[in-house]
N, C-alpha and C positions, 0 to 999 in steps of 0.2 A: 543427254540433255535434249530435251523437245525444243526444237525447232519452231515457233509458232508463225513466226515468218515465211517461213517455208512449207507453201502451201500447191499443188496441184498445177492451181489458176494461176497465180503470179509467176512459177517457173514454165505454164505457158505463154502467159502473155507477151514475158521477155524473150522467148525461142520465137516467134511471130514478129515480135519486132524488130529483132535480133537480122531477122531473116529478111524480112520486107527491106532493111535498110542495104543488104548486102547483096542482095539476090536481084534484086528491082524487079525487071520484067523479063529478066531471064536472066542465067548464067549464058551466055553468048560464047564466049571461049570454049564450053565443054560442049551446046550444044552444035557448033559449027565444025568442032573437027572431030567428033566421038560417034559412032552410029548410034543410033537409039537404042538401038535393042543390044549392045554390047555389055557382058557382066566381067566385073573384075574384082578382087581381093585385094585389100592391101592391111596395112596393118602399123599401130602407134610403136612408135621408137621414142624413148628416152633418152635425152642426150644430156641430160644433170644427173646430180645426184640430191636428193632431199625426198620431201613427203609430197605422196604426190594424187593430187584433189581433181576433182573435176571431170572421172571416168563415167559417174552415172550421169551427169548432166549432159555429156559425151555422146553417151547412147541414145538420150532423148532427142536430141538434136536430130542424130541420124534417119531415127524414128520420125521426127517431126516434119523432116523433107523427102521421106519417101519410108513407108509402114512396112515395108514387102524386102528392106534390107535387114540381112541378117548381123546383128553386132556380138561377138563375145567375148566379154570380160575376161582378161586373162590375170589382171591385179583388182587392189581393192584400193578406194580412198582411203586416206590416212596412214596407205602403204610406204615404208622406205622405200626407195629407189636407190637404181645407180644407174650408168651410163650403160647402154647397149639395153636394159628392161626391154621386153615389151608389153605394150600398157593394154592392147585390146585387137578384134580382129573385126573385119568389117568387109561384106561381102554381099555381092547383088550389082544393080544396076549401076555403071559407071559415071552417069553424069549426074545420079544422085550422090553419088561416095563426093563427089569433087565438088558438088553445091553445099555442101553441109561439111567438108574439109575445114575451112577456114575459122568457119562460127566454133567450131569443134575444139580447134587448137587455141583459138583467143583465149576460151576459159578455162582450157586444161593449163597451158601455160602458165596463166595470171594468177590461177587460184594455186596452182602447186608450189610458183613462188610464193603467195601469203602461205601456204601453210607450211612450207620450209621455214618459214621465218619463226612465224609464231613459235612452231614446236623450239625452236633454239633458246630461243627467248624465253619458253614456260619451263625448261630444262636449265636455265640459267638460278630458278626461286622455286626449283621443284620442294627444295630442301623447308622453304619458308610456309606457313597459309596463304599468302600471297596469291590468290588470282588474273590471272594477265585477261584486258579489256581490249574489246576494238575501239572506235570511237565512230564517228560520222565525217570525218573526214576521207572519206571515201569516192568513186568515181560517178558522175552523174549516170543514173540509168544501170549501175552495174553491183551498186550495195546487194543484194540478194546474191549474188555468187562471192561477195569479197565476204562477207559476212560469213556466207557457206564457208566458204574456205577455211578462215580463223578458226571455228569451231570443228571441222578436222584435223587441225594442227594441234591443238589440244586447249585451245583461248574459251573465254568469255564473250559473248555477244551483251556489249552496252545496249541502250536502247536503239530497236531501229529507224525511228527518224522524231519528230517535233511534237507530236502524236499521241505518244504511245510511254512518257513519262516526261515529269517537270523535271528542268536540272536549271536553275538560278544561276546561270556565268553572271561574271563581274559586272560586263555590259547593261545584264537587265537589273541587278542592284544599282547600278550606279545612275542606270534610265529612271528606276524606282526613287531613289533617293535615301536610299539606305536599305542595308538588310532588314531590318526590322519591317521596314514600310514593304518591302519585297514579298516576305513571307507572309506577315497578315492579308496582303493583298491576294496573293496564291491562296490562300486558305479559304476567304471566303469566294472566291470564284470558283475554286472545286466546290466547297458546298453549295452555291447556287447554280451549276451546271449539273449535281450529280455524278460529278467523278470520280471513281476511286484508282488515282494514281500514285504513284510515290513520287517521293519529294526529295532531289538534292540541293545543296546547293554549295557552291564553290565559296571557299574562304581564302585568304591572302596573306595570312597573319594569325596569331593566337589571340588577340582582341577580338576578330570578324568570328574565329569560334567558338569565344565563349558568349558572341550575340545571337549563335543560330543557337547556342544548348540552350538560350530563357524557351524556345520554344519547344511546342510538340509534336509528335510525329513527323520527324523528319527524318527520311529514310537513311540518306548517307550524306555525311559530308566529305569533300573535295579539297585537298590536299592541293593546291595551285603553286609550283612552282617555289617550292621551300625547300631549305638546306636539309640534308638529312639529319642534320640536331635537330632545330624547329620541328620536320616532320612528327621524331620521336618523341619530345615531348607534347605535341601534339596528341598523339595516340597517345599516349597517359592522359590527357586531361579530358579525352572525349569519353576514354574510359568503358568502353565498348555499348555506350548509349547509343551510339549510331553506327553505320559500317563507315568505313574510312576508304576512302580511294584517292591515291597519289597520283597526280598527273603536270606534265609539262617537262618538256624536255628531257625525258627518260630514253637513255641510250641503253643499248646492249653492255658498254662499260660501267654505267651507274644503277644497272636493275635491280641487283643481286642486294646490294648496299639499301638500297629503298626499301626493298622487299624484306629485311633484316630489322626494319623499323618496325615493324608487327603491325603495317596496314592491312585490310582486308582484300585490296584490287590496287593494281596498278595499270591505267588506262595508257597504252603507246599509236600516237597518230601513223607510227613512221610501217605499223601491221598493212595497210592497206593504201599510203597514200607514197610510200617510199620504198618499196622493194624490185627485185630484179626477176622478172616471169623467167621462167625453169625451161630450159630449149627441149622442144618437144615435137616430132614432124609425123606426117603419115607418109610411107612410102609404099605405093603399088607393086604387088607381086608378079614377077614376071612368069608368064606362062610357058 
C-alpha cells in the first residue's frame, strides 16, 4: 500500500520539530558530564512482545541529530517481537546517541503499540473482506507516525485529515439541515471548486440510507452505531452501490461479529487514541 502521506519532507519536518521541542538549546545533561569527543555503542532492547514499528523512523532520527552516527538495523518493521529482541545498534558519538535517545524511543514505543494492536485486531476479521480503518482521532502533531504505524500492523489508513476527502458526520447533516440539503450542497461545491474527492457520508438508521442511495456518486456509506441486525440488513439494501463502513463503538469483542455482516471497513478510534506503547529502552554497551 503506497503511502501518500508519507513523504520525505513531512517525516522531516516532524524529526526538526520533534527535536527543537526536546533538545531546545542544548542537551545540557549529556553535554556537561560526557567529554565531547567520547564514542559509545549501545543498542534497542525489547521489552514486550507484539509487532514492532517505528525502527526506520529510528534511524532517521539518529541520522537527523548527528549524520556521522552509525545505526544498524538488526529487525524490520511489522516484525513480531518478544521480550529480550534486539531492535537495532547504534554507535558513534555519545552525546549524539543520548540527544536523539528519547525522540527515538517516544515513536518506537507508541507506534509498536498501535501496530500490536491493529495486527490483533485485523487477525480477529482476517476470515471476513472486512478491512480494519484508523480514523482521525489521533494525537495532535503525531498523526504521520500513528498512521505509519496502523499500516504496519496490517490496517487501512482512513483519510488523513479535513483535506483530503468529504465524509458528512451527523453534526454537518444536521448543521445542513438534512441529508439531502447536505449532499446537494457537497456536490455542487466540489463542482464549483474543481475537486475530485470522494464522498462519505454517515447514516443512523435504514431511512437516512435509503436518502443518500436517491443520490450519486457517493463513495461509501457509514454504518454509525447500529446493531449488528440493522447493520446486516443494511448491507443488503445498499447492495454493493456503495462500500459500506461500520463504525462506533467497536471493540475487540464485537469486531468479528461486525465484520460477519459483510461490510467493506470497519473504522476503530480505540487503533491510535486508546492503546498501551510496547516497553522499549536503549541501553549503553559497556566497554
Amino acid at each position: 500500500m503506497k503511502l501518500t502521506y508519507l513523504t520525505e519532507d513531512k517525516i522531516d519536518q516532524f524529526i526538526q520539530a520533534a527535536l527543537a521541542e526536546d533538545i531546545g538549546d542544548g542537551d545540557h545533561s549529556s553535554l556537561s558530564s560526557i567529554p565531547e569527543t567520547a564514542v559509545n555503542e549501545a543498542e534497542l532492547i525489547i521489552k514486550g512482545n507484539g509487532i514492532l514499528a517505528g525502527l526506520e523512523m529510528a534511524k532517521r532520527i539518529f541520522h537527523a541529530v548527528d549524520p556521522t552516527l552509525k545505526v544498524e538495523l538488526l529487525l524490520k518493521d511489522g516484525q513480531q517481537v518478544s521480550i529480550g529482541d534486539r531492535g537495532l545498534m547504534v554507535s558513534g558519538r555519545a552525546i549524539s546517541i543520548l540527544s536523539a535517545e528519547r525522540l527515538a524511543l517516544n515513536c518506537l514505543q507508541r507506534m509498536s503499540g498501535i501496530a500490536t494492536y491493529t495486527r490483533h485486531l485485523t487477525n480477529l476479521i482476517k476470515h471476513t473482506k472486512a478491512r480494519l480503518l484508523d480514523t482521525r482521532k489521533t494525537t495532535p502533531n503525531f498523526r504521520l507516525m500513528e498512521k505509519w504505524a496502523v499500516a504496519i500492523g496490517g490496517g487501512i489508513n482512513h483519510r488523513f485529515g479535513l483535506y483530503d476527502m468529504i465524509m458528512l458526520k451527523d453534526n454537518h447533516i444536521d448543521f445542513a439541515g438534512g441529508i439531502d440539503k447536505a449532499i446537494t450542497s457537497t456536490q455542487k461545491y466540489l463542482d464549483q471548486k474543481g475537486l475530485d474527492l470522494k464522498m462519505e457520508v454517515e447514516t443512523r438508521n435504514l431511512e437516512e440510507i435509503k436518502q443518500v442511495l436517491q443520490h450519486n456518486n457517493i463513495h461509501r456509506i457509514m454504518l454509525d452505531n447500529m446493531s449488528v441486525e440493522i447493520m446486516r440488513e443494511a448491507v443488503a439494501l445498499i447492495n454493493g452501490r456503495c462500500e459500506t463502513e461500520a463504525s462506533g463503538g467497536i471493540t475487540e469483542e464485537t469486531i468479528t461479529e461486525v465484520a460477519e455482516t459483510g461490510v467493506d471497513f470497519i473504522s476503530v478510534g480505540a487503533l491510535t487514541h486508546s492503546i498501551k506503547s510496547m516497553d522499549i529502552s536503549l541501553k549503553a554497551k559497556k566497554k
